[in-house]
Backbone bond lengths (Angstrom), bond angles and torsions (degrees), N, CA, C in turn:
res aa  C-N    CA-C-N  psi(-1)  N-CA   C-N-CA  omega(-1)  CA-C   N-CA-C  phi
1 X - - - 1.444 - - 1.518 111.86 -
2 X 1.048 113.14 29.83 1.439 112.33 152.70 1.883 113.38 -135.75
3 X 1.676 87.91 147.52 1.673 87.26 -178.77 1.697 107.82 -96.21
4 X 1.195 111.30 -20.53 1.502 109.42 -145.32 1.614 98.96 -126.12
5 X 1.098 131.50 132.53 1.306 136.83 161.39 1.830 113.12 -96.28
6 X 1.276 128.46 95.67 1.255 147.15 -164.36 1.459 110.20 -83.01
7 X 1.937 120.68 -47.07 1.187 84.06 -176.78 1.891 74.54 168.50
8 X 1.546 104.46 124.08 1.424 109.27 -166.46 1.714 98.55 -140.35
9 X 1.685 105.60 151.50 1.155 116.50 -176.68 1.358 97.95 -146.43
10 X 1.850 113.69 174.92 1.242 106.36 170.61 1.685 135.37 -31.03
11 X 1.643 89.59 -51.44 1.814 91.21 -174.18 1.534 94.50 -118.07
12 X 1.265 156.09 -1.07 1.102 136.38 162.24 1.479 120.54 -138.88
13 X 1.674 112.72 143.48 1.450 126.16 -159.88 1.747 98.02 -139.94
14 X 1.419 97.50 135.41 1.429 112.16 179.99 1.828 111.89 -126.73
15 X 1.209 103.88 122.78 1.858 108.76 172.44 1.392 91.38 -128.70
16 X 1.499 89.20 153.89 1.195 121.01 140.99 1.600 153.52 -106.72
17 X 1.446 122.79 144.57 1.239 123.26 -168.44 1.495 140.17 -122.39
18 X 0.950 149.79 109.44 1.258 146.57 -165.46 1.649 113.01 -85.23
19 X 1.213 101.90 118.89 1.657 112.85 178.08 1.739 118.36 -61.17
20 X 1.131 132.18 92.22 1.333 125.90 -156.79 1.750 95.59 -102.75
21 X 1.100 115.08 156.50 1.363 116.63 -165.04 1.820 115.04 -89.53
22 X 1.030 111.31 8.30 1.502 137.87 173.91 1.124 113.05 -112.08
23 X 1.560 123.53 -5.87 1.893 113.58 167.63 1.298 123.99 -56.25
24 X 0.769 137.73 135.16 1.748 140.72 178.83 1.485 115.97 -43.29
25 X 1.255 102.83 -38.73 1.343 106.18 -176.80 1.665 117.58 -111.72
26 X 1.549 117.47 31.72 1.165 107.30 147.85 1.208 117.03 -116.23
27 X 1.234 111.83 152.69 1.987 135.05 -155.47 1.989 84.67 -134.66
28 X 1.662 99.20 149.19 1.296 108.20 -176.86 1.240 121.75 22.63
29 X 1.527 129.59 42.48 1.400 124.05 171.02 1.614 101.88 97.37
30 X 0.961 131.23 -25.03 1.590 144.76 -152.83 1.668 99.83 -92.88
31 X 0.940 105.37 132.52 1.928 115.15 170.22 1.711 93.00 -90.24
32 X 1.013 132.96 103.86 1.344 125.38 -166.63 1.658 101.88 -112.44
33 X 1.718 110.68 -175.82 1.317 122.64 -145.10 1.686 121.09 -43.03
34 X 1.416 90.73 -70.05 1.783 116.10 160.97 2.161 109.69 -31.06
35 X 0.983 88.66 -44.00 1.739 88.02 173.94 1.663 113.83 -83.30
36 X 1.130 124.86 -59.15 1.603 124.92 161.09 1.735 106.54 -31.19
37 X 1.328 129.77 -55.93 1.457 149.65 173.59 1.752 85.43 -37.41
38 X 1.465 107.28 -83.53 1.168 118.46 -149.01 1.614 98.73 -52.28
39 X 1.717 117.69 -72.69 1.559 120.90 175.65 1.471 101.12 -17.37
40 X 1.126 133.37 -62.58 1.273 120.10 -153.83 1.228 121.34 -64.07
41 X 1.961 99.53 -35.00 1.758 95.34 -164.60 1.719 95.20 -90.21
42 X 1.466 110.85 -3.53 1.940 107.63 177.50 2.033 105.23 -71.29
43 X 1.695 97.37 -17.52 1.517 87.04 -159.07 1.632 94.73 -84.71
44 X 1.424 119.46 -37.30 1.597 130.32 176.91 1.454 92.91 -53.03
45 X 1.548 130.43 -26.83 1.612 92.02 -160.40 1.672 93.65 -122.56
46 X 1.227 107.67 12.64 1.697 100.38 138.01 1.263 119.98 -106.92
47 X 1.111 137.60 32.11 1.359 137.41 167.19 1.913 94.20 -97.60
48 X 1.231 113.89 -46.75 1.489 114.63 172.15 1.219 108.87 -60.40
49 X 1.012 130.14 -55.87 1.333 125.57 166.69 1.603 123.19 -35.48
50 X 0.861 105.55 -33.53 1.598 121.90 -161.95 1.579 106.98 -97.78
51 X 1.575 122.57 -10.02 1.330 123.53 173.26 1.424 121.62 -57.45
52 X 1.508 121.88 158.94 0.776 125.90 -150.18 2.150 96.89 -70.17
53 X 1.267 126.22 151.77 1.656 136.13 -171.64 1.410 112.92 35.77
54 X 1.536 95.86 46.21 1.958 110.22 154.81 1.635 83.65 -121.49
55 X 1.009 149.53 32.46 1.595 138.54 -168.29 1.778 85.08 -86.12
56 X 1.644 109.00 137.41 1.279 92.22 172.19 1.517 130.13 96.07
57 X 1.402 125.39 -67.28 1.514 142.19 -167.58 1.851 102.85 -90.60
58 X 1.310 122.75 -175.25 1.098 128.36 -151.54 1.601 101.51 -80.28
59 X 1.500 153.45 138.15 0.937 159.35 95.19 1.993 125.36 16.93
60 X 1.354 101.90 94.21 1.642 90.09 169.48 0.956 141.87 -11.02
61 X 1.395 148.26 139.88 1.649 115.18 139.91 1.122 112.98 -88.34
62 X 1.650 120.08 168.47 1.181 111.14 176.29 1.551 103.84 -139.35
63 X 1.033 127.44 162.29 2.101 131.27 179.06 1.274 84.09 -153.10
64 X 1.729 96.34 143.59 1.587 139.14 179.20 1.421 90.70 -79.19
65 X 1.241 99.93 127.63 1.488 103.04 168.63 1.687 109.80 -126.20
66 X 1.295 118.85 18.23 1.238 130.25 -176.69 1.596 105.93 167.53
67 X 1.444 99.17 143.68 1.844 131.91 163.45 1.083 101.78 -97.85
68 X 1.622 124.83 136.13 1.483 116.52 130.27 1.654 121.07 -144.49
69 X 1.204 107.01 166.21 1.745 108.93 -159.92 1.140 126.42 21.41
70 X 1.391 122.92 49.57 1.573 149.76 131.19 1.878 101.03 -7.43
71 X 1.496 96.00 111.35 1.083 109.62 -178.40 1.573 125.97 -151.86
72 X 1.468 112.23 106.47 1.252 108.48 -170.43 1.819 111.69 -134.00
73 X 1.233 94.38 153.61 1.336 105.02 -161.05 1.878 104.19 -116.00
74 X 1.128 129.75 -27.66 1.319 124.47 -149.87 1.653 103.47 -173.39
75 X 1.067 117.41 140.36 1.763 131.29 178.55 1.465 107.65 -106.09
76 X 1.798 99.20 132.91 1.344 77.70 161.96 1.361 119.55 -112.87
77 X 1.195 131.56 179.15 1.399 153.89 -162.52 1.161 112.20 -70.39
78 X 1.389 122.39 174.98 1.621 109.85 152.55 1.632 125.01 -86.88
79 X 0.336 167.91 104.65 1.588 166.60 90.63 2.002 120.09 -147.65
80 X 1.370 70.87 23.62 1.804 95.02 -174.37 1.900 109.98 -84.64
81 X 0.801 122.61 125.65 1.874 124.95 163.34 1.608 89.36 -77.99
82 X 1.380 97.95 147.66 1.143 152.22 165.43 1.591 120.22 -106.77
83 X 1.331 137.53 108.86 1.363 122.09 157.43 1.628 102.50 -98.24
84 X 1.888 110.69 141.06 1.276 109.56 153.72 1.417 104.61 -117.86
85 X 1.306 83.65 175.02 1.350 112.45 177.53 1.770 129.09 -140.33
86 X 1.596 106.67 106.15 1.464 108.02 173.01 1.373 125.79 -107.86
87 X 1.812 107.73 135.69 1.522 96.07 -157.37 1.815 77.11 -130.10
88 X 1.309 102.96 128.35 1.400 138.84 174.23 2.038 114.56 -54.53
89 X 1.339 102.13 57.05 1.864 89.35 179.38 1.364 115.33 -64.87
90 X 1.083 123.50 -20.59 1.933 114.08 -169.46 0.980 89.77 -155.39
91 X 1.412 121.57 144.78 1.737 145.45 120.45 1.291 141.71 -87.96
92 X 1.210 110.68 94.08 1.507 99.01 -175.10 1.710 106.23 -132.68
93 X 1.719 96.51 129.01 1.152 110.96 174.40 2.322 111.83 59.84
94 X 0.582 109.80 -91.16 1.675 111.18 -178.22 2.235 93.54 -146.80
95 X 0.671 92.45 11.70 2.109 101.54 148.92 1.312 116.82 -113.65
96 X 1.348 80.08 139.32 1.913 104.55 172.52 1.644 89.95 -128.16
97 X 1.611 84.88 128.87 1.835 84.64 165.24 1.885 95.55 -116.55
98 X 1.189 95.19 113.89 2.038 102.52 -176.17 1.288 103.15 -115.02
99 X 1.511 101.91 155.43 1.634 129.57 -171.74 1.520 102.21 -94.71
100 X 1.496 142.74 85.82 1.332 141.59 173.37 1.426 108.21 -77.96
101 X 1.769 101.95 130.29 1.636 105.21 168.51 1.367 121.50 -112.55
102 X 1.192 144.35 -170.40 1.271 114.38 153.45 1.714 91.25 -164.55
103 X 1.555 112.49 135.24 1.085 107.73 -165.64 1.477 91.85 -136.20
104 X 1.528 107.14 151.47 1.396 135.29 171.73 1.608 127.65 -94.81
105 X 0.921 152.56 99.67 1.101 145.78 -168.07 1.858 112.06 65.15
106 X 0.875 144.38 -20.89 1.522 171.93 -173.52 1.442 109.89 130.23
107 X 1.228 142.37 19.28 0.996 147.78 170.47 1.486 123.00 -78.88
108 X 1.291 143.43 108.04 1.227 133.19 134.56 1.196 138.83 19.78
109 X 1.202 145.63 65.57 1.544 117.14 -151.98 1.822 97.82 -140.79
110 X 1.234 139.94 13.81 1.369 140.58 -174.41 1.845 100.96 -178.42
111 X 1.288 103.91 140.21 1.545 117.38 165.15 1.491 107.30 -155.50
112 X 1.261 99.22 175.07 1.382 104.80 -173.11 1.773 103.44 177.57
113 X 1.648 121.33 157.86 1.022 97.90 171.38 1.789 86.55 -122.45
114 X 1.413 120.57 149.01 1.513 126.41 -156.96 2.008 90.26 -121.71
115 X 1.655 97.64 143.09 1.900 83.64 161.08 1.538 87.54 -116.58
116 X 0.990 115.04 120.83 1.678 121.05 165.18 1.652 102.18 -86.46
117 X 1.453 93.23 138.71 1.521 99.81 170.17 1.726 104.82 -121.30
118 X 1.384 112.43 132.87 1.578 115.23 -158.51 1.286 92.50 -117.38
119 X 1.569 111.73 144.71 1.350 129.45 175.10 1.538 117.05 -141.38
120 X 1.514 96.05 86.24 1.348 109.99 174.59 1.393 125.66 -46.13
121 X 1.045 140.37 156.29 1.572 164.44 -135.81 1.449 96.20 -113.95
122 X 1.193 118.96 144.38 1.793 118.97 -170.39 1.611 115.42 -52.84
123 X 1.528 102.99 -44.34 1.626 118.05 -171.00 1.264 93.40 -74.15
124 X 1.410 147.29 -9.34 1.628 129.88 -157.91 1.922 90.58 -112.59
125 X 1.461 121.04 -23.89 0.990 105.87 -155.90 1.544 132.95 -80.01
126 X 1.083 115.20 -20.73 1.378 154.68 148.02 2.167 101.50 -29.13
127 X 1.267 95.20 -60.55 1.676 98.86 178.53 1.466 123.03 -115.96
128 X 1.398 102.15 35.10 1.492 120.92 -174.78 1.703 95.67 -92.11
């Protein structure tokens, strides 16, 4: 659930997304909660992806292993972009506990703080 890779650094990575009217998780036109959830933790785990000598080779996985202060203000539509934004507070060991935003027009409209737990790919793990 993201189309666009916007703009990534050590600890923070921003994509963007377009609400298509066939996503799973929009109901009445609405990109609803479970999808905002998801965007966020897809944009954290292409920002890992996207670190510096993964250029190329297989992509993490990553699973939510925690929500916290889940906060949303506004849905978007279908044919609406979305920018998020994940900003990297801790690493420890194969956890990331990240700050997901997700904004509408420049607006505010979803947060959350996510612990992703990442499970690198055989060839990555060695230089993970």
């Amino acid at each position: 659930m993201v189309d666009r890779l916007v703009e990534t650094t050590d600890k923070i990575t921003v994509t963007s997304f377009v609400i298509h009217e066939n996503n799973i998780f929009c109901e009445n036109g609405e990109f609803r909660e479970p999808g905002l959830i998801e965007n966020m933790a897809q944009t954290a785990a292409v920002g890992a992806g996207a670190k510096p000598g993964n250029s190329g080779r297989s992509a993490p996985e990553g699973f939510i292993g925690g929500i916290r202060n889940l906060r949303i203000d506004g849905f978007p539509k279908i044919g609406q972009e979305i920018i998020t934004r994940a900003t990297i507070l801790h690493e420890v060991f194969q956890a990331n506990i990240v700050q997901g935003e997700v904004f509408l027009g420049g607006r505010l409209i979803a947060s959350c703080e996510l612990k992703i737990f990442i499970s690198w790919p055989a060839e990555l793990k060695d230089e993970s």
